[in-house]
C-alpha positions as CSV (number, residue, x, y, z in Angstrom):
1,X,90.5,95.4,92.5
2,X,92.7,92.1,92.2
3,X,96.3,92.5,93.0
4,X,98.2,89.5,93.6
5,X,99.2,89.2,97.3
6,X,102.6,88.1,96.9
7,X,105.7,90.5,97.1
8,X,107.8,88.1,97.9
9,X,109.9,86.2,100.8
10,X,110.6,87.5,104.3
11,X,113.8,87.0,103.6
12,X,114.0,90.4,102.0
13,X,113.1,92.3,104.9
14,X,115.8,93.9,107.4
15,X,116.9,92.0,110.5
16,X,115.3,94.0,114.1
17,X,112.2,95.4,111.7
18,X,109.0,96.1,113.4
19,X,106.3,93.8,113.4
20,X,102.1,94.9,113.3
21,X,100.4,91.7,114.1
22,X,97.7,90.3,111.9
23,X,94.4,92.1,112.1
24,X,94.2,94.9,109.9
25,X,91.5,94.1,107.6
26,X,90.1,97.3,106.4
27,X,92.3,98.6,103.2
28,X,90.5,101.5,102.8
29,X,91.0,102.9,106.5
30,X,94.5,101.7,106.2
31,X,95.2,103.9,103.2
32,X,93.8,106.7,104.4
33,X,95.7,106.2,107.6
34,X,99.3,105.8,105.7
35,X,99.7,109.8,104.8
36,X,98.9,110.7,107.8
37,X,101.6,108.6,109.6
38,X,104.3,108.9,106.6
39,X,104.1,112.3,105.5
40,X,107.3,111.8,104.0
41,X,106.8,109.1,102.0
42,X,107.9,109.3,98.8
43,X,107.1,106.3,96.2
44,X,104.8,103.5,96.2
45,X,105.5,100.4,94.7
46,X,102.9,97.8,93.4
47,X,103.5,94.5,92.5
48,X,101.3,91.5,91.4
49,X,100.2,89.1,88.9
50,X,96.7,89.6,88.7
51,X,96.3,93.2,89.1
52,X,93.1,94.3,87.0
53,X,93.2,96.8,84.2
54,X,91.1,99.4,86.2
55,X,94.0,99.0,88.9
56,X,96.8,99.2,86.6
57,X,95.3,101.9,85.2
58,X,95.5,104.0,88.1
59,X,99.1,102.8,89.2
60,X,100.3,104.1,85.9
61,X,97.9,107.4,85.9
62,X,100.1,107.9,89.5
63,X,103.7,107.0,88.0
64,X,106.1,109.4,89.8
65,X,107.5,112.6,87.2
66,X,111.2,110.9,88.2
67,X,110.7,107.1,88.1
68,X,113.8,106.4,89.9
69,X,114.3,102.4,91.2
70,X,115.2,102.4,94.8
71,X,118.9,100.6,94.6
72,X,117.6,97.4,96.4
73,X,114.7,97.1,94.5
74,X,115.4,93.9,91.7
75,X,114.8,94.9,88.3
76,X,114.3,91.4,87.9
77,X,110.2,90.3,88.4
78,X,108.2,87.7,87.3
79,X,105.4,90.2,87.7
80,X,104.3,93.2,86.3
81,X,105.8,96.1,89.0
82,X,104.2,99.8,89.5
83,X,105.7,103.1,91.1
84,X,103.6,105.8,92.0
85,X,104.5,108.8,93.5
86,X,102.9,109.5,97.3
87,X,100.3,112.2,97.3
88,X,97.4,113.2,98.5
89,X,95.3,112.3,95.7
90,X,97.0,108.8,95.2
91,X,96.1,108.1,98.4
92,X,92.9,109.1,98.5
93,X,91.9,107.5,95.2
94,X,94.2,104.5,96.2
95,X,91.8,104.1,99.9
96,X,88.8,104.1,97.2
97,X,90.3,101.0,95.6
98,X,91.4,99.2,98.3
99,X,94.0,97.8,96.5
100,X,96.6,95.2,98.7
101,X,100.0,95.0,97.3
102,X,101.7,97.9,99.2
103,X,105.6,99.2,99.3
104,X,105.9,102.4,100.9
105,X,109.5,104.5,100.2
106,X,110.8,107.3,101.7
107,X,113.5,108.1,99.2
108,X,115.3,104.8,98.8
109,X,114.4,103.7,102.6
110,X,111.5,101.2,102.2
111,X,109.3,101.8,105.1
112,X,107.0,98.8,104.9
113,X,107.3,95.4,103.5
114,X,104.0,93.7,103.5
115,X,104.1,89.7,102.3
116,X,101.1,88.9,101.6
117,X,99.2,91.9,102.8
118,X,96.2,91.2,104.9
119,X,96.9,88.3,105.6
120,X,100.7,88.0,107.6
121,X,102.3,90.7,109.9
122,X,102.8,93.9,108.4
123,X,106.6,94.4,108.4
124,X,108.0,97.9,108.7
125,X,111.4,99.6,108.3
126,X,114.0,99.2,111.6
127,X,114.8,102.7,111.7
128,X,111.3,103.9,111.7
129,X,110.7,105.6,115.8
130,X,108.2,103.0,117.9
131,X,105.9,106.1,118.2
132,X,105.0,106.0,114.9
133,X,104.5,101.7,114.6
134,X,102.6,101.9,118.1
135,X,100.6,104.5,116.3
136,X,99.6,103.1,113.3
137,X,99.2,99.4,115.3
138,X,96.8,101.4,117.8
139,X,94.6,102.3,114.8
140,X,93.6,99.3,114.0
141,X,93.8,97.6,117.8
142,X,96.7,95.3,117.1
143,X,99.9,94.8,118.6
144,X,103.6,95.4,117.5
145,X,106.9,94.1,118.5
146,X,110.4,94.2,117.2
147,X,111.2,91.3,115.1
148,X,114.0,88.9,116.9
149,X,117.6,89.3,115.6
150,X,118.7,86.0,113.4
């Protein structure tokens, strides 16, 4: 698998986002889980220095027919970066590979910001409706909260 677990700081992530508590562990559950809770996702962006060929592979095979860079998405990386557009199969295939670096877009809203993913809080978009983080935190028998203002 090997993807580098960094994305970056927590500085990058809105003020008021929603917060899924540490505890979700099983990659493959969580990617099957993802379409069914953001079937309007649009792009997936992967990110890391030690992603493996096999993984890089795939991330390329799944490159989106209109690779358009969300506006606050830095073309600036010290690591190699992936889009892939959101579909079925990418999911599916992506669940098989457990991979670990997720960004989830809706157009140009990101959706989730995961620092170090497995391993912190996963951080999701402000504007998303607490049905569908209580959902999604339920899954996997963990809590969520909103994040406290600055």
């Amino acid at each position: 698998m090997g993807a580098c677990s960094n994305l970056g700081t927590v500085t990058d992530t809105p003020p008021s986002s929603w917060h899924i508590g540490e505890g979700i562990r099983n990659a493959e559950r969580f990617f099957r889980v993802l379409p069914q809770l953001f079937p309007d996702a649009t792009l997936f962006i992967a990110e890391g220095s030690s992603i493996s060929n096999e993984v890089g592979t795939f991330y390329r095979r799944h490159a989106p027919p209109d690779p358009t860079r969300p506006a606050d998405l830095s073309a600036l990386t010290m690591a190699p970066r992936y889009l892939c557009a959101c579909t079925p199969e990418f999911f599916l295939e992506l669940a098989r590979l457990a991979a670990k670096t997720p960004r989830l877009y809706s157009g140009a809203r990101q959706l989730i910001y995961w620092h170090d993913a497995f391993a912190n809080d996963l951080i999701l978009s402000p504007e998303l409706p607490e049905a569908t983080v209580a959902a999604l935190a339920k899954k996997f028998g963990v809590r969520h909260r909103r994040a406290r203002a600055g």
